[in-house]
N, C-alpha and C positions, 0 to 999 in steps of 0.2 A: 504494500500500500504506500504510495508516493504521499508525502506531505508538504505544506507550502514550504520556506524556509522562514518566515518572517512572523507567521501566525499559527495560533493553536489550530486545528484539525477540525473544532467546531468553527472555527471563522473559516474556512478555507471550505470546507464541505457542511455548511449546515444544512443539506435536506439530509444528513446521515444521521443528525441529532435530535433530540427532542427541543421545543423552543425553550422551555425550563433553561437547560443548561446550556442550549446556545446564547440565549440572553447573559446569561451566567456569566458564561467565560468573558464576551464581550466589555459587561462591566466589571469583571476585573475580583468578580466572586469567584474565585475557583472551583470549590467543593457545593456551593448551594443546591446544585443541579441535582445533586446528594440526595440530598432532605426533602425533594419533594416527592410525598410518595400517593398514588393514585386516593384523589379523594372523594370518586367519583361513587356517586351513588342514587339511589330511588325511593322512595318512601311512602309507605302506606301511613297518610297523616291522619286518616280520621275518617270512617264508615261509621252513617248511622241510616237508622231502618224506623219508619214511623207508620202506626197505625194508628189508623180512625176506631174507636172505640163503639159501641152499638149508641145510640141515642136514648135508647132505655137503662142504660148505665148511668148514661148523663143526665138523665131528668132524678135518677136515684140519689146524687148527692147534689142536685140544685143548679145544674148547670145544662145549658141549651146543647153542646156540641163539648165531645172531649176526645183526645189524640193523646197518645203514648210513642215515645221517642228513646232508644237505644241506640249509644251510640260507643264505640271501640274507637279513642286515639293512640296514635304511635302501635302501630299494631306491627308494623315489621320493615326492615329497613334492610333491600336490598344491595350488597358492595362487594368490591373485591381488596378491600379496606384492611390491610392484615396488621398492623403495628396495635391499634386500638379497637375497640367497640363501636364507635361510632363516628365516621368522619365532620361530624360536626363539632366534636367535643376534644379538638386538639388544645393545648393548653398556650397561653399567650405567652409565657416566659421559656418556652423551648428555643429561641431563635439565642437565647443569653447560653445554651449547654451546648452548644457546637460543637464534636468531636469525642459526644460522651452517648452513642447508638441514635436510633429513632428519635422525631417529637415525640414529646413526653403525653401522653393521650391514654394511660394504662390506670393513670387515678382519675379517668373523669367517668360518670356513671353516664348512659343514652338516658334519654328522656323514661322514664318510667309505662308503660301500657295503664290504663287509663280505662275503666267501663263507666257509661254513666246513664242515668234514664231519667227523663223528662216526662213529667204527666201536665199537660194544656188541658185548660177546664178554659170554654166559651161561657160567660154568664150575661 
């Protein structure tokens, strides 16, 4: 593999790089290209399922029309996210441990799952 003589290998050939670390090198970050690891991900933020209740329910406790509502947040969160739990939960003072493994992302807990149910009474 031939390389320039005057530039790193990501200047000379950046479609062989990722832009992470071609940006990297250019400003003069050597290692950052390092640290950045796939945070890419999907998320199921919140299903919920609502039913009309009968009208003879609804006249039994004083009310003209009434609906029940179940609803599941943070139910599952799709990644290929391997350092931590959840790539949203990287820690702010990782960028100060440079050269000490991974961002630091092993003490932050994902959002919690979450059930919750809503009863609507029309009066």
């Amino acid at each position: 593999m031939s390389r320039h003589p005057l530039v790193g290998e990501e200047e000379a050939y950046p479609e062989r790089f990722s832009t992470v670390r071609v940006a990297s090198m250019q400003l003069g970050l050597t290692d950052d290209w390092a640290w950045e690891p796939d945070l890419s991900f999907a998320k199921l933020r919140e299903l919920s399922l609502s039913f009309a209740l009968s009208d003879r329910w609804a006249r039994s406790v004083g009310a003209k029309r009434a609906a029940i509502t179940v609803a599941g947040r943070n139910l599952h969160t799709w990644t290929g996210y391997h350092p931590g739990l959840d790539p949203e939960n990287i820690a702010g003072f990782a960028e100060t441990f440079k050269g000490f493994g991974t961002p630091f992302s092993q003490d932050q807990l994902p959002q919690a799952a979450q059930f919750v149910m809503r009863l609507n009474l029309t009066y």
